[in-house]
VMD Tcl script that builds the backbone (N, CA, C; Angstrom):
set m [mol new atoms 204]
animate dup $m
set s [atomselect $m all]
$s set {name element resname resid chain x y z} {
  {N N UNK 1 A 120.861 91.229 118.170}
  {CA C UNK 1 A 121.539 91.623 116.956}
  {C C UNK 1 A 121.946 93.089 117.090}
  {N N UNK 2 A 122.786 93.270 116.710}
  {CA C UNK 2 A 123.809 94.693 116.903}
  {C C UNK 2 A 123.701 95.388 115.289}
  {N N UNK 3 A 123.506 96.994 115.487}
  {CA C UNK 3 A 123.155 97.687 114.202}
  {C C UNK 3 A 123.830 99.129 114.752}
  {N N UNK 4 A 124.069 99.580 114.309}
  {CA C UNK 4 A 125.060 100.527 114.463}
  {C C UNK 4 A 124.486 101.517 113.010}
  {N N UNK 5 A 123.967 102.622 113.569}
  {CA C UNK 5 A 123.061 103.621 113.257}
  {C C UNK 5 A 123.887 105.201 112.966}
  {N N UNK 6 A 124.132 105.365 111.861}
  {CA C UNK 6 A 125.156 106.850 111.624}
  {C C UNK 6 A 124.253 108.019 111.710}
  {N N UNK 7 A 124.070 109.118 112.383}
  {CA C UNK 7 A 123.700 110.217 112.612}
  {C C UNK 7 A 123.989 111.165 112.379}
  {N N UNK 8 A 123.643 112.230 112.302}
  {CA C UNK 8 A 123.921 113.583 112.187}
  {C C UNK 8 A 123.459 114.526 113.353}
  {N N UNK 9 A 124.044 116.098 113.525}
  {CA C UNK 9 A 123.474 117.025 114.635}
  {C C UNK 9 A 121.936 116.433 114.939}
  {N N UNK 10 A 120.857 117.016 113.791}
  {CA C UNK 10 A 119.560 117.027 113.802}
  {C C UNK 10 A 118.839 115.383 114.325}
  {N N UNK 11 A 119.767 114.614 114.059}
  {CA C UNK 11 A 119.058 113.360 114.377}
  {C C UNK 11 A 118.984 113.132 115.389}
  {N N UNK 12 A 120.173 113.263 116.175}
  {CA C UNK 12 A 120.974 113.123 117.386}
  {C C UNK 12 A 120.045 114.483 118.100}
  {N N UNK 13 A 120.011 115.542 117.966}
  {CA C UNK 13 A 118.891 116.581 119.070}
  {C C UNK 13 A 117.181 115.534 119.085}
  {N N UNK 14 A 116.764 115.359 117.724}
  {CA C UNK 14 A 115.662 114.671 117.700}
  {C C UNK 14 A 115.732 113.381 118.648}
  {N N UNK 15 A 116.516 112.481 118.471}
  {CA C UNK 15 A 116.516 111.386 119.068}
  {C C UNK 15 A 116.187 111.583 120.662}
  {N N UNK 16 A 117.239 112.299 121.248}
  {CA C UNK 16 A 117.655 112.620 122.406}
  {C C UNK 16 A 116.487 113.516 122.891}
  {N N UNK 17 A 116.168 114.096 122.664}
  {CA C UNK 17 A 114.310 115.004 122.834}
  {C C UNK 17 A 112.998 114.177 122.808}
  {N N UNK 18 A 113.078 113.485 121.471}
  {CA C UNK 18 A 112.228 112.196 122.038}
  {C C UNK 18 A 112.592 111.203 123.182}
  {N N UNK 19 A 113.157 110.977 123.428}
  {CA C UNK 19 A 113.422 109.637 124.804}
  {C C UNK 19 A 113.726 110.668 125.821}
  {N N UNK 20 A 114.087 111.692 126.034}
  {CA C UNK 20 A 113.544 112.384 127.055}
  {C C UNK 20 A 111.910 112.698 127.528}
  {N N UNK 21 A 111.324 112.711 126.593}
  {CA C UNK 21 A 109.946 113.225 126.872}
  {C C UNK 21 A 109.146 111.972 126.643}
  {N N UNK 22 A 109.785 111.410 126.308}
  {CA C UNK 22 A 108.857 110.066 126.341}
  {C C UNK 22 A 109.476 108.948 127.254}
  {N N UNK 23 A 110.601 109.518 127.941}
  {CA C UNK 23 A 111.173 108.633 129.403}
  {C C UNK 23 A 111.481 107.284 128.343}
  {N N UNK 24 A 111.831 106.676 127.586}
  {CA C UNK 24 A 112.724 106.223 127.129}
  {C C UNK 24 A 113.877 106.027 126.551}
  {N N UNK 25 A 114.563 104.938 125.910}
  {CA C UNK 25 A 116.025 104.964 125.390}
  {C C UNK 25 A 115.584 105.390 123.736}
  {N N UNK 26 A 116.618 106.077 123.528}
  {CA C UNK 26 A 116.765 106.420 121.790}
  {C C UNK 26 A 116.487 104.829 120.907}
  {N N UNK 27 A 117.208 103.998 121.699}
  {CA C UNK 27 A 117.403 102.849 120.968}
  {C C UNK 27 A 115.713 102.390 120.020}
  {N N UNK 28 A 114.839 103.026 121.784}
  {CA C UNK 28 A 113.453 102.287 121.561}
  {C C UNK 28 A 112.735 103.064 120.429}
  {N N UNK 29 A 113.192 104.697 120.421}
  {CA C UNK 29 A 112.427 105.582 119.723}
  {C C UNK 29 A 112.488 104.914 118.317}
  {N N UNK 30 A 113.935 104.618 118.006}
  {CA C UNK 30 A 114.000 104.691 116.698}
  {C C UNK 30 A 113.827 102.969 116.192}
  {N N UNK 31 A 113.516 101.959 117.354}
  {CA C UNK 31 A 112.619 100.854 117.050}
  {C C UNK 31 A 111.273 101.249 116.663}
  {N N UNK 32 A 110.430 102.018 117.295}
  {CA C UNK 32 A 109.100 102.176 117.533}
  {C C UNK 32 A 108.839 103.405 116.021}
  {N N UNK 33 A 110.444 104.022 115.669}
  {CA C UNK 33 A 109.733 104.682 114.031}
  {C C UNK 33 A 109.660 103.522 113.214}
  {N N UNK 34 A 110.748 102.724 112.737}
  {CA C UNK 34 A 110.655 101.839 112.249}
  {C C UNK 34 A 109.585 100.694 111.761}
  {N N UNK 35 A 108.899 100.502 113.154}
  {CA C UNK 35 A 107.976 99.677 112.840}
  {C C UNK 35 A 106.530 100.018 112.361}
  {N N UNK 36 A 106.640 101.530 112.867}
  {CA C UNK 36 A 105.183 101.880 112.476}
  {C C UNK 36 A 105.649 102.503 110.707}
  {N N UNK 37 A 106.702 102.645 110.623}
  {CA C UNK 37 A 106.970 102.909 109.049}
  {C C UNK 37 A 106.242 101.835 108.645}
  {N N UNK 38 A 106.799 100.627 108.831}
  {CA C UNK 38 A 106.522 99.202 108.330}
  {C C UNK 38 A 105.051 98.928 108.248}
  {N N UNK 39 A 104.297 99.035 109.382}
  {CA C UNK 39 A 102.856 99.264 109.165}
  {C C UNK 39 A 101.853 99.988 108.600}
  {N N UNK 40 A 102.924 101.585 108.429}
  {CA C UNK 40 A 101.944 102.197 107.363}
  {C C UNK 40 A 102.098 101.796 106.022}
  {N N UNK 41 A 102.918 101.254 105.576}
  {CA C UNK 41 A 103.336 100.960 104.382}
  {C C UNK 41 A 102.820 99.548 103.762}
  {N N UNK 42 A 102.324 98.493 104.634}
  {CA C UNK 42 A 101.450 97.807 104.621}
  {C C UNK 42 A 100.146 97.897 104.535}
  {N N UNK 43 A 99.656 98.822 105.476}
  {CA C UNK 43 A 98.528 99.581 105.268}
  {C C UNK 43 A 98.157 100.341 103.910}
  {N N UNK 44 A 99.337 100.860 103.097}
  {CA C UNK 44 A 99.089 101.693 102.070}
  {C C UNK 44 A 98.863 100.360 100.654}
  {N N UNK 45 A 99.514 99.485 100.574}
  {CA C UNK 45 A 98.670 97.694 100.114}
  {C C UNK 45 A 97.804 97.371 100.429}
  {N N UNK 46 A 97.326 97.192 101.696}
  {CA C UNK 46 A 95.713 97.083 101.670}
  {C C UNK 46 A 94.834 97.581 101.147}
  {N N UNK 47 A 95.098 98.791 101.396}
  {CA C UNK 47 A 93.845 100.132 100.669}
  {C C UNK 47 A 94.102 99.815 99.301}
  {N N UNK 48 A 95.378 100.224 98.819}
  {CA C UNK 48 A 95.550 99.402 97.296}
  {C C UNK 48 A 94.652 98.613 96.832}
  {N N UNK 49 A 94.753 97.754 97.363}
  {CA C UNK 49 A 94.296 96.293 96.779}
  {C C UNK 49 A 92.572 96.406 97.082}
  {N N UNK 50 A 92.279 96.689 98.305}
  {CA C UNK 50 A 90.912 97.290 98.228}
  {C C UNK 50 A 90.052 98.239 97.199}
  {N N UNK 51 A 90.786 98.928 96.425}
  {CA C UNK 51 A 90.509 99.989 96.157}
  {C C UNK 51 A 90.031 99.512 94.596}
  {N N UNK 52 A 91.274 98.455 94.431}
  {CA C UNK 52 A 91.208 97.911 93.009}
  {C C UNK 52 A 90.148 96.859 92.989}
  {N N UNK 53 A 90.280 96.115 94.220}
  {CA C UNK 53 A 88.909 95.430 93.997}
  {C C UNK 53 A 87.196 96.301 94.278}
  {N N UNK 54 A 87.324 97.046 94.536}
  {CA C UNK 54 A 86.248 97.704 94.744}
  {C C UNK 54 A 85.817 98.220 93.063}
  {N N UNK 55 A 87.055 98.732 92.410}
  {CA C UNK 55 A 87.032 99.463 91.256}
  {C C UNK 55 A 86.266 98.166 90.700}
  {N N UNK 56 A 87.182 97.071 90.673}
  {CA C UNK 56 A 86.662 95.928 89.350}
  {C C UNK 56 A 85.199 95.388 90.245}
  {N N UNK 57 A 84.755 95.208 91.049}
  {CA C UNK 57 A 83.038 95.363 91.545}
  {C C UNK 57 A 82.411 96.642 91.032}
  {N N UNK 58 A 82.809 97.804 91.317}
  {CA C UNK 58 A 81.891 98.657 91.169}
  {C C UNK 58 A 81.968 99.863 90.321}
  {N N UNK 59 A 82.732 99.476 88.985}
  {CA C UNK 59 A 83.572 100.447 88.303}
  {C C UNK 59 A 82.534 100.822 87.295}
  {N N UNK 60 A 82.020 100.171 86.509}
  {CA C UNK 60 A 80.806 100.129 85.961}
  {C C UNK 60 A 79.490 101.473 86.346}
  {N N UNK 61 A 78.969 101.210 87.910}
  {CA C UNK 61 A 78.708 101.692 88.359}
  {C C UNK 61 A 78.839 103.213 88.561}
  {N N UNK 62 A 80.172 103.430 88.962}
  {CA C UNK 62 A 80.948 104.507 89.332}
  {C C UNK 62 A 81.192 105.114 87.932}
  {N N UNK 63 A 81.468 104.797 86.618}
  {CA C UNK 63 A 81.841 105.426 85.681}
  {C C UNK 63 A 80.150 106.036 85.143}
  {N N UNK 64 A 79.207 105.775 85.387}
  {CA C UNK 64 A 77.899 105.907 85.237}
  {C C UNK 64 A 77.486 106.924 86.035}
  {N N UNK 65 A 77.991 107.364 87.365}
  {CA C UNK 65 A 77.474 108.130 88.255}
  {C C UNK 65 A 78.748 109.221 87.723}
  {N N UNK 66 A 80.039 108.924 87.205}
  {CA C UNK 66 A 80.993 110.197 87.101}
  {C C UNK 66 A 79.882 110.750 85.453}
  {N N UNK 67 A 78.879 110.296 84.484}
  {CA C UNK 67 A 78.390 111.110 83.365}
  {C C UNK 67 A 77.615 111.165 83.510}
  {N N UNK 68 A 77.023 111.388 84.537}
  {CA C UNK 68 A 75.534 111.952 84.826}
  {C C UNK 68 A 75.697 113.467 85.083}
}
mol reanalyze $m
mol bondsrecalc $m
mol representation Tube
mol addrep $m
């Protein structure tokens, strides 16, 4: 699949600086931001959802130890 990516100066020095120093193609750099975007952002739902279930287990708890 073909995507055609508009740039600017700064993107284009960045791009080109990364796949130099990392001996790959730009193409890959800006696969490899992409996906770890995608994973942190998944990651930031997990903890979410952890966080809330932790609250509704141990909220009780925790609101008891914040008036002491």
């Amino acid at each position: 699949m073909a995507l055609t990516v508009r740039t600017d100066d700064q993107l284009e020095t960045a791009l080109t600086a990364l796949a130099v120093s990392e001996g790959t193609s730009r193409q890959e750099i800006i696969r490899r931001a992409v996906l770890e975007r995608y994973e942190r952002s998944g990651h930031g739902a997990r903890v979410a959802s952890s966080s809330e279930k932790m609250q509704q287990r141990w909220g009780d708890v925790l609101e008891r130890l914040r008036t002491t």
